[in-house]
C-alpha positions as CSV (number, residue, x, y, z in Angstrom):
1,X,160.1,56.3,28.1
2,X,157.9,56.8,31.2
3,X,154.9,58.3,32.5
4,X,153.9,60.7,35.4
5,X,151.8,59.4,38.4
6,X,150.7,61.6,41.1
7,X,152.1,61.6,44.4
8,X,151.2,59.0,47.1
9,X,149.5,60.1,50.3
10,X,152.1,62.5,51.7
11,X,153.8,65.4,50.5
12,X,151.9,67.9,48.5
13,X,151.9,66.5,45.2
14,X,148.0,66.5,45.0
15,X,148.1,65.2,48.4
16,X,149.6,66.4,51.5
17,X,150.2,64.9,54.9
18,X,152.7,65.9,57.8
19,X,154.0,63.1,59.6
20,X,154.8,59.2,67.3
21,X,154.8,23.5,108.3
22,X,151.6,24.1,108.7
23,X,150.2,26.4,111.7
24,X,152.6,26.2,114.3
25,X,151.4,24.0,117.0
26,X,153.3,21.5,118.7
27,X,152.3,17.3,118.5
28,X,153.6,16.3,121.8
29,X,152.4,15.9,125.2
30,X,153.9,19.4,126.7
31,X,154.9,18.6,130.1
32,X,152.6,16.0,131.3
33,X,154.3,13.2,132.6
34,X,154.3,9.5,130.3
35,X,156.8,7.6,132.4
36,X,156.1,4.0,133.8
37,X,154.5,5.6,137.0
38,X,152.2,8.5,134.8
39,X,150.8,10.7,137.5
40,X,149.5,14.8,137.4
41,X,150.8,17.2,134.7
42,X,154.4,17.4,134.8
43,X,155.6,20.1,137.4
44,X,152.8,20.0,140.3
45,X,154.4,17.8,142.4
46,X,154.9,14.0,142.8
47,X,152.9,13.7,146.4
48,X,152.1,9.9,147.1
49,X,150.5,8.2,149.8
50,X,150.1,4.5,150.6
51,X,146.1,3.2,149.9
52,X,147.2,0.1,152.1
53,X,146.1,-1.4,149.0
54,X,149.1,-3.7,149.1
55,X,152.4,-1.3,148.6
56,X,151.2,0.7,145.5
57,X,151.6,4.1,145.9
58,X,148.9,6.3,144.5
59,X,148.8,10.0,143.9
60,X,146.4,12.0,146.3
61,X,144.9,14.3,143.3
62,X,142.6,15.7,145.9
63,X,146.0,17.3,147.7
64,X,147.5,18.0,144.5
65,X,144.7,20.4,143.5
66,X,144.8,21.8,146.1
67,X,148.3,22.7,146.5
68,X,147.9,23.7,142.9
69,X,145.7,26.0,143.8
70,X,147.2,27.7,146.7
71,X,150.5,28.0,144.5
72,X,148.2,29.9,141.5
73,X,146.9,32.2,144.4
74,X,150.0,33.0,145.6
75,X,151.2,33.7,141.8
76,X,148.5,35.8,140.9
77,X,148.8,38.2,144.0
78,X,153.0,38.5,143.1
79,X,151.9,39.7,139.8
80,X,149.0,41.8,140.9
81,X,151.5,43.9,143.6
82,X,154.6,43.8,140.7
83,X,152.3,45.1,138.2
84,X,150.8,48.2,140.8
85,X,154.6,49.0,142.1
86,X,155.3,49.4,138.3
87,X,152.8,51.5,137.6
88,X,154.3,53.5,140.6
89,X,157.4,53.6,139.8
90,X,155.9,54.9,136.3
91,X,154.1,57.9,136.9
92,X,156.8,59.0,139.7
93,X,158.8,59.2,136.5
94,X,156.9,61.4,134.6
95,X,155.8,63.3,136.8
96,X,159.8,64.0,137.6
97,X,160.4,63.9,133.2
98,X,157.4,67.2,133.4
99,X,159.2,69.1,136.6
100,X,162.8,68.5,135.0
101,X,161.5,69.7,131.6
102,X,160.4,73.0,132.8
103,X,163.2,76.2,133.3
104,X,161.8,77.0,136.8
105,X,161.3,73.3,138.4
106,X,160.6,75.1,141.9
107,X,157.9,77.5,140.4
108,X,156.5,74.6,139.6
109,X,156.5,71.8,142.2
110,X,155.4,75.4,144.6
111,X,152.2,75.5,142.3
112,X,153.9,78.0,139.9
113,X,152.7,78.5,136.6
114,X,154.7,77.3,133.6
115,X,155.8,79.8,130.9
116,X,153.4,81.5,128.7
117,X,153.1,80.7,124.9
118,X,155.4,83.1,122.5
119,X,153.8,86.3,121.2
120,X,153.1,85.9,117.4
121,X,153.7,88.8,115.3
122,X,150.3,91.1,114.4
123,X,150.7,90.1,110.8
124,X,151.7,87.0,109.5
125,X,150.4,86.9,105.9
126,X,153.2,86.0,103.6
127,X,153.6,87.8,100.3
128,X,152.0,85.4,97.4
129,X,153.8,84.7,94.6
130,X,152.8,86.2,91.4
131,X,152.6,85.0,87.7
132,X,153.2,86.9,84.4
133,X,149.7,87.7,82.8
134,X,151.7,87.0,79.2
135,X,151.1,84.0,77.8
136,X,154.3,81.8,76.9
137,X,155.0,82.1,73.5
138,X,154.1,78.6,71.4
139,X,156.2,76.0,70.1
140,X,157.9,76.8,66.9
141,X,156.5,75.4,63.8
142,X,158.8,73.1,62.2
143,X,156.9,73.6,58.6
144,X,158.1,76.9,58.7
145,X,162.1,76.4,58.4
146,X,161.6,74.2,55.6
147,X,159.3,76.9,53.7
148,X,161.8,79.9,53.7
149,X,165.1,80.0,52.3
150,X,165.7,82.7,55.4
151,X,164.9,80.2,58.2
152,X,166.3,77.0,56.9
153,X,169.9,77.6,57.4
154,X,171.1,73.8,58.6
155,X,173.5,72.7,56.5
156,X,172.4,70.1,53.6
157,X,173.9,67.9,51.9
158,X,173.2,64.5,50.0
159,X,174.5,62.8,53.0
160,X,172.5,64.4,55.4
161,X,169.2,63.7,53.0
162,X,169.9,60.1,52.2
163,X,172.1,58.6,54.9
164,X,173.1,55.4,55.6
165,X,173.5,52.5,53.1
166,X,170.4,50.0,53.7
167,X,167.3,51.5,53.7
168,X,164.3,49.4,55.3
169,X,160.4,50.9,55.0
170,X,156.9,49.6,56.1
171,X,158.0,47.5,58.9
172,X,161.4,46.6,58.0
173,X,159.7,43.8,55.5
174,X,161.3,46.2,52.4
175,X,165.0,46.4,52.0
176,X,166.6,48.7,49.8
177,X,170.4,49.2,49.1
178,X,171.5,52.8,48.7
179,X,173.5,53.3,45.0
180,X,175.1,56.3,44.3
181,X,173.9,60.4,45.2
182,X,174.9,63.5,43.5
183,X,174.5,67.0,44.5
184,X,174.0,69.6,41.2
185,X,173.4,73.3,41.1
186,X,173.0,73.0,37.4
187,X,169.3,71.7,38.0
188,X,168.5,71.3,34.2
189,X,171.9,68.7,34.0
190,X,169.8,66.5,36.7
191,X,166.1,66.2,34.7
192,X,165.3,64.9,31.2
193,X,162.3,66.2,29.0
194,X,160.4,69.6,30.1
195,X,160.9,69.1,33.7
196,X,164.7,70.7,33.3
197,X,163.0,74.1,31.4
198,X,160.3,74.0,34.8
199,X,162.8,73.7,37.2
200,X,165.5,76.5,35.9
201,X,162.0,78.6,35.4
202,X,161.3,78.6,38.6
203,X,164.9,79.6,39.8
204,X,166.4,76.3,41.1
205,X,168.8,76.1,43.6
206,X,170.2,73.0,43.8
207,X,169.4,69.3,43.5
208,X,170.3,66.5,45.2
209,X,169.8,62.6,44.1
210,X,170.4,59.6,44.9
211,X,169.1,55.9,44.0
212,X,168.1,52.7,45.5
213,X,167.7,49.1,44.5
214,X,165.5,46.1,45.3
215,X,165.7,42.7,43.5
216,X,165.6,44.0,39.8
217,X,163.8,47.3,40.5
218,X,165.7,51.1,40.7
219,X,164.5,54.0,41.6
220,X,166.3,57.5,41.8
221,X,164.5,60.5,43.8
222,X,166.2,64.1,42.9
223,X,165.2,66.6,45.6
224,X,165.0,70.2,44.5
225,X,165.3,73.5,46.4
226,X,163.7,77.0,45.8
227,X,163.2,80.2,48.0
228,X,160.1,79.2,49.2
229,X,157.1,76.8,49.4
230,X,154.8,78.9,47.1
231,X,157.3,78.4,43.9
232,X,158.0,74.5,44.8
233,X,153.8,73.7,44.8
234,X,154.2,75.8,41.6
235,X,156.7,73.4,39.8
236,X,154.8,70.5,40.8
237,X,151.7,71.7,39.4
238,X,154.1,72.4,35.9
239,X,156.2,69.1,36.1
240,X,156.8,66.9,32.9
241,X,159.1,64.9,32.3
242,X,161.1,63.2,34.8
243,X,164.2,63.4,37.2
244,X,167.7,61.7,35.2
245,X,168.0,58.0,36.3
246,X,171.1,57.5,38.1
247,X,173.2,54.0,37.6
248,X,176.4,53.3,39.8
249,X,177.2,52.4,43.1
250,X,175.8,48.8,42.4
251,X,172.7,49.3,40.2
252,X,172.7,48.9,36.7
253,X,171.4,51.3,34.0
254,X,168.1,51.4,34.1
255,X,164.9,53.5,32.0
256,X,166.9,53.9,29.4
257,X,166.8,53.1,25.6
258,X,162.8,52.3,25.2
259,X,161.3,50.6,28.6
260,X,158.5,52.6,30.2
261,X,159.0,54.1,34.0
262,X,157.1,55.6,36.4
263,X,157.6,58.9,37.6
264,X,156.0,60.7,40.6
265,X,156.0,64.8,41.4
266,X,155.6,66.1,44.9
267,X,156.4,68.8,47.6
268,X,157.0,70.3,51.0
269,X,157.8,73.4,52.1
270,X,160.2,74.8,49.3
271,X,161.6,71.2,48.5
272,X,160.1,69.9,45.6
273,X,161.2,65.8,44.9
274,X,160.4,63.8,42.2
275,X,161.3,60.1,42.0
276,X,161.4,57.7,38.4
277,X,161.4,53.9,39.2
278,X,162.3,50.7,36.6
279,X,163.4,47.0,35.8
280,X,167.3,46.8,35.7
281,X,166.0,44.0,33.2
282,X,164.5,46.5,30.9
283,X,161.3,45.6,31.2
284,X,158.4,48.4,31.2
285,X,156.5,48.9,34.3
286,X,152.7,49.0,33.8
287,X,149.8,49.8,35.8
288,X,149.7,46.6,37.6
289,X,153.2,46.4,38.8
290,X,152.4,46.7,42.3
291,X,156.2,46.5,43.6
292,X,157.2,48.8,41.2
293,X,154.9,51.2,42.4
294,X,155.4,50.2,46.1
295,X,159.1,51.2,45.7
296,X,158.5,54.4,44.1
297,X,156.6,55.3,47.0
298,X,158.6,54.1,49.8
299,X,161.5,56.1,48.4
300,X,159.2,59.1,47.5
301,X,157.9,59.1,51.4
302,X,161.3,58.8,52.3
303,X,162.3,61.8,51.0
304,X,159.3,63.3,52.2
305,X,160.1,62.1,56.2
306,X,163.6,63.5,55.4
307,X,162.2,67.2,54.7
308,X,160.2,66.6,57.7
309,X,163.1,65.4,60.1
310,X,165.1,68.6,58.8
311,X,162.2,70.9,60.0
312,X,161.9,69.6,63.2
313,X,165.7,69.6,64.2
314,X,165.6,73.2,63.2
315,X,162.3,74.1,65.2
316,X,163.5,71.6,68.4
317,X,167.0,74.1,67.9
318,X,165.1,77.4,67.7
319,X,163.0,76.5,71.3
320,X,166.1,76.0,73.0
321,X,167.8,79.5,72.2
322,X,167.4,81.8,75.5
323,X,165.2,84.4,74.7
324,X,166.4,87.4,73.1
């Protein structure tokens, strides 16, 4: 047994949703003399006279400032006369670097005048580049190859729906284990109650399942194609019953032989996908199972992100073709 419940917040299914040391200064005594007989800075000179004071000779500062002296004078004028015969020597070379320099250095050093500027052409605008007054075309709508059996050509299969063999939603915190899939063209063969007569109604194409497990809960989501979006909102709105429950590949049988399940109907584009979720343990799942609910719709918006992913591959495809 089991009963519908409408979609969660994505798809169409009532609801829909698309989907991004220190300064360096020297200590010591820098040339100052500190030897038994300490006398003037270091470098000036030892000049000692006797006092008659006994024989103790002692330095004459008066004659050693002013030989100091004399020898700073005579420093600063070689430096003043090196620095003006530089200068000299500088400008003679420029002034030799400007007459070299020229083509005609005798027109020149004769008081010749240098070559005149080159003539610039009358018109020197450049042509501006131009830009196409069409706007570019925009981005193609992924919605669209999933809504028409004429623009959603990729090829599908089960594998390419429900890959891989773990499945993790929400923020990795729920981990399901893939079971077994199956791909159908007899779509009645893959629902049980009305929802086979609503499906081969509306002209079927194909549907695609496969299950998942978590502790003692299953859940199988079918995935059903039509020719276009309009019919697939119209089998939602007609669904009863449910998708078949599919056991194997690790999961038990399951809502089957009297426990109640939930079911959920939804859609996108021309896929419709339906989902039916139970206890392995045959228990019945009731309104305030909230992790029997919470696996139905991670696998249902799995599906849903699936569809999506298809669309977009398709449209990301289409805006890289030249144009035609």
């Amino acid at each position: 047994m089991s009963f519908g419940q409408g979609g969660p917040p994505w798809g169409s299914g009532g609801q829909h949703q698309d989907p991004y040391g220190q300064g360096g200064y020297g200590t010591g005594t820098g040339g100052y003399g500190q030897g038994p007989d300490a006398g003037a800075p270091g470098g000036y000179g030892d000049g000692r006279y006797r006092s008659g004071a006994g024989d103790r000779d002692t330095p004459d500062w008066a004659a050693l400032a002013d030989a100091s002296a004399a020898r700073m004078r005579r420093r600063r004028w070689t430096m003043i006369g090196g620095g003006a015969l530089a200068t000299v020597l500088v400008a003679g070379a420029v002034a030799m670097a400007i007459v070299s320099s020229t083509k005609d250095g005798e027109a020149v050093a004769s008081g010749g005048s240098l070559p005149s500027a080159p003539t610039l052409p009358a018109d020197t605008t450049a042509p501006e580049p131009s830009f196409s007054s069409v706007a570019p075309l925009p981005p193609p709508d992924p919605r669209e190859f999933v809504s028409d059996r004429a623009k959603d050509t990729a090829p599908l299969t089960a594998e390419s729906l429900f890959p891989g063999r773990k499945l993790t939603m929400g923020n990795g915190e729920r981990a399901y284990t893939k079971g077994s899939t199956a791909r159908t063209g007899s779509c009645a063969t893959a629902a049980t109650g009305a929802l086979g007569a609503v499906l081969e109604r509306n002209g079927c194409e194909q549907v695609f399942r496969a299950t998942y497990r978590t502790g003692d809960l299953a859940v199988t989501v079918g995935v059903a194609t039509f020719a276009d979006e309009k019919t697939a909102k119209k089998v939602v709105q007609e669904a009863e019953g449910s998708i078949t429950p599919m056991p194997g590949g690790g999961v038990p049988v399951f809502c089957k032989g009297g426990p109640v399940c939930r079911n959920t109907y939804n859609s996108y584009g021309r896929y419709a996908y339906f989902t039916i979720t139970g206890h392995t343990s045959a228990t019945s799942v009731t309104t305030q199972d909230t992790a029997a609910y919470q696996a139905g719709d991670d696998i249902g918006e799995f599906a849903f992100r699936q569809i999506v992913r298809r669309g977009e591959a398709q449209a990301s495809a289409a805006a890289t073709l030249p144009a035609q």
